[in-house]
N, C-alpha and C positions, 0 to 999 in steps of 0.2 A: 635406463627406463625413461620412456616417455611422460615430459609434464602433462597433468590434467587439466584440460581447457575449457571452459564453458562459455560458450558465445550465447548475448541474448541479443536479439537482431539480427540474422546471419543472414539474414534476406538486403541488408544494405550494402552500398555499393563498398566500405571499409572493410566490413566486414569478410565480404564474398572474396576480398582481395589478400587479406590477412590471410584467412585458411586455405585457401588454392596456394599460396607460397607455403605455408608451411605442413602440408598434410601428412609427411613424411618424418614432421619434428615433433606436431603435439600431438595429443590423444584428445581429439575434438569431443564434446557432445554440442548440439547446437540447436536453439529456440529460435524460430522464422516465425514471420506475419505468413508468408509466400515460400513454397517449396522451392530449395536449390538443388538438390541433386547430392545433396554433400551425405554423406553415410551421418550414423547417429544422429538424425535429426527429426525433432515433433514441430508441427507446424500448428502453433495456435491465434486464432485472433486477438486475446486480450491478454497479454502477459502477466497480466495480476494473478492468474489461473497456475502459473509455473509452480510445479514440485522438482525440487535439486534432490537428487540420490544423494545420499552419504558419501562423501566425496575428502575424506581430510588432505590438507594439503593445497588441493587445489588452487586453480584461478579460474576467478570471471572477469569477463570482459565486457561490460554493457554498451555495446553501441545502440542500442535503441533511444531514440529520441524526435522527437517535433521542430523540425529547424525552419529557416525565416518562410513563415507563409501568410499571407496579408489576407487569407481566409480562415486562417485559425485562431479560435476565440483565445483570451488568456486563461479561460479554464481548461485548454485542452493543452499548454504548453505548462502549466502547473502539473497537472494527472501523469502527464509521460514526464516532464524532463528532471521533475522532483517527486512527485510520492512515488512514482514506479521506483528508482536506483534506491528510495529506501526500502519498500518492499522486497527489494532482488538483496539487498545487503542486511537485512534481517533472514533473509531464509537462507542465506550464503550464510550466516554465521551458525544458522541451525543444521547445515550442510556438511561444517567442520572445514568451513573456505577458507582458507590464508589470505590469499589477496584478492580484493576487487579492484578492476581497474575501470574508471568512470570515461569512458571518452564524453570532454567537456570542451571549450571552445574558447577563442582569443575574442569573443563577442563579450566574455563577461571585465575585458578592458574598456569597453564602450568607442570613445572618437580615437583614443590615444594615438600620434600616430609612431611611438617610439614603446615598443612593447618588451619590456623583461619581468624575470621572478620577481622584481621589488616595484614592479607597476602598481601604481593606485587601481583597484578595481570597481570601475565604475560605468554597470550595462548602462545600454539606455533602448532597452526595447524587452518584448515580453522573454523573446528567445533566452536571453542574457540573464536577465535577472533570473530566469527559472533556474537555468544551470546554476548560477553561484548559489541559489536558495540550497540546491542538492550538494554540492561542494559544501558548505559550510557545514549539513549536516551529515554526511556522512563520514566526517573525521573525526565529529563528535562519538562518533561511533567503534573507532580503533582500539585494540587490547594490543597486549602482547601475543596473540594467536588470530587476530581476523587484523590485516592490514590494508589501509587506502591508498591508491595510488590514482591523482589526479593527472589528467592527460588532456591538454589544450592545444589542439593542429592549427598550424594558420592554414590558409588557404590551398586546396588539394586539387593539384593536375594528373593527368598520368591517363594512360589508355583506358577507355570509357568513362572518364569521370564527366560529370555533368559540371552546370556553372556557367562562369564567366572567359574563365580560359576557353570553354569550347565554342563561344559566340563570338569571342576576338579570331579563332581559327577560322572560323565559317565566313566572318567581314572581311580576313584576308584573303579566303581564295575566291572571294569575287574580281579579286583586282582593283577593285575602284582605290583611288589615292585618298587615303585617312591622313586627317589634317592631328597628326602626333610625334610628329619631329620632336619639337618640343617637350614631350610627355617624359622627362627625364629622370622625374625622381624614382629612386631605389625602394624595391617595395620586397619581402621574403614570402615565399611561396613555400609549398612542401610536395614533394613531387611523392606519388603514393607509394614506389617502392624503398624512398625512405621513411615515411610512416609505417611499413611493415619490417623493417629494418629495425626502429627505435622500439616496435611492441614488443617483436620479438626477443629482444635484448630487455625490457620490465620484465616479461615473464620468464625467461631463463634465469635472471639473476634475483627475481622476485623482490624488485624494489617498489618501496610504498615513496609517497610523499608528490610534490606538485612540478610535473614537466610542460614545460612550451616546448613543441616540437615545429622544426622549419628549417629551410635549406639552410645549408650554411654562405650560399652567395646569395647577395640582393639581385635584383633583376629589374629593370624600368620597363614601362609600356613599351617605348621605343624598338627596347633590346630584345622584347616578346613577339614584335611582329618583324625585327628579324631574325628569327627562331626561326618564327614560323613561317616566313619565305622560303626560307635557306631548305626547313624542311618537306616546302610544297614546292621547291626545286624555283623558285623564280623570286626577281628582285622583289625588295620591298620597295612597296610606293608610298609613300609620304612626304608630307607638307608640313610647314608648323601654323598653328593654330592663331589668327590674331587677336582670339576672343576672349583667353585665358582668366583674364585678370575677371571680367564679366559674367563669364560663366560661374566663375566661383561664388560671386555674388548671387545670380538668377538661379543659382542650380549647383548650391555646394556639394551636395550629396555626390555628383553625376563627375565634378569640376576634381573630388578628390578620389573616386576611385579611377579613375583617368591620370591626374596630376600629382595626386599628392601623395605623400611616399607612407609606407607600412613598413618600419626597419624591426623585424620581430627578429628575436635573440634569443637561440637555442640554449636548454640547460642542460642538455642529457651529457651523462659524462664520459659518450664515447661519440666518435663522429663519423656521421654515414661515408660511405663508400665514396670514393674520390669519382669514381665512374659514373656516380649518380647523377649526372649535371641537369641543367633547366635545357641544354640543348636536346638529349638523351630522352627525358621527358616530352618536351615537344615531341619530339620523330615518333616515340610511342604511340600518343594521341593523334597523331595524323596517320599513323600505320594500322591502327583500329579502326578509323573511322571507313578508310581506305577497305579493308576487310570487309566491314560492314556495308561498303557500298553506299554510306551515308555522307561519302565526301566529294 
């Protein structure tokens, strides 16, 4: 018998990707901003409006959330990132829901650049702090029949994902030589079809409690733009930088997502697919984009 799944946000790019892998494994119902196409699903504007059918057993999955936007007030990263996941997790317990699983973020470590379960948690922006506000209260909220399971991704590649990775793709196939020779620190990324990997293994085995999900290899800038030569089929061009030390100074923000390393440290207790690699990933992303004619 198929698990009971309840997606709130199936209109996001996580989500759209979760249920297209597994449409065959769960028994989807699914709440969208935007129509996908996906069977059982209502499409509302305001998700405070959501009624859950009687559903015992079940899971939800709440990817709904407001993430980094330098136009959003911090009443609007409060309303979605924290009272919405209590709202869905009060009416998930009048639903007769087992487990909620919150997807929450490695933003509520704040600068850290060495991230595990025993990280000091310390946001430093509206994103962050919302999520942890909603992490701390909805554990407050666990019985022995409604359970929590926090879920924190680091940074997500993989065919169509938006971001950083996709703007490092696009400055490499202009060819021009990027001065990041140098750019060597080891940083963990999480390629999307092992985040759909890791969900689907909480909800089979219906674990509550707090995961950081992330490749299991580090990757440097360096190592990413030659990924991603290797996968736009021509050398990488690179120089190293002599400004480093300066930059970090003028422009730490810029100097560390560039230079400085992110070593995030998987907890889950099983380990993605050895095939998953950051190479495998890249060729995804440039084979989509490639598709889409956008490359």
């Amino acid at each position: 018998m198929k698990d009971k799944v309840i997606i709130i946000g199936g209109d996001s790019y996580l989500a759209r990707q979760f249920i297209a892998a597994n449409q065959d494994k769960f028994w989807f119902t699914v709440f969208s901003r935007k129509a996908t196409g996906f069977r059982d699903e209502t499409v509302l504007d305001d998700f405070f409006q959501i009624q859950l059918p009687q559903c015992k057993g079940a899971v939800v999955i709440n990817f709904a959330a407001i993430v980094h936007n330098s136009k959003a007030a911090p009443e609007l990263y409060q309303k979605i990132n924290y009272e919405l996941p209590l709202f869905l997790a009060q009416k998930s317990t009048e639903a007769g829901v087992y487990l909620f699983i919150q997807i929450s973020t490695i933003a509520v470590y704040g600068s850290s650049a060495i991230i595990n379960i025993d990280t000091p948690k310390k946001p430093e922006n509206p994103y962050g702090e919302s999520k942890l506000q909603a992490e701390k209260a909805l554990v407050q909220l666990e019985t022995e029949t409604f359970r929590v399971c926090i879920v924190r991704p680091s940074m997500i590649y993989g065919a169509g994902a938006p971001g950083n990775m996709l703007r490092l793709i696009r400055l490499v196939q202009t060819g021009l030589p990027l001065p990041l020779r140098n750019a060597i620190a080891q940083r963990n990324f999480l390629y999307i079809n092992n985040l759909v990997f890791y969900l689907s293994y909480l909800v089979t085995n219906k674990l509550s409690g707090e995961f950081i999900l992330a490749d299991n290899k580090g990757v440097s800038t360096a190592d990413l733009i030659g990924y991603i030569a290797a996968s736009l089929e021509r050398k990488p061009r690179m120089f190293s930088f002599p400004f480093a030390g300066l930059m970090k100074k003028v422009a730490p923000s810029l100097h560390n997502k560039l230079f400085g390393q992110l070593r995030v440290s998987c907890n889950m207790p099983v380990q993605h697919p050895a095939e998953n690699s950051v190479q495998v990933g890249i060729n995804d992303m440039v084979y989509y984009l490639r598709s889409q004619n956008t490359l």
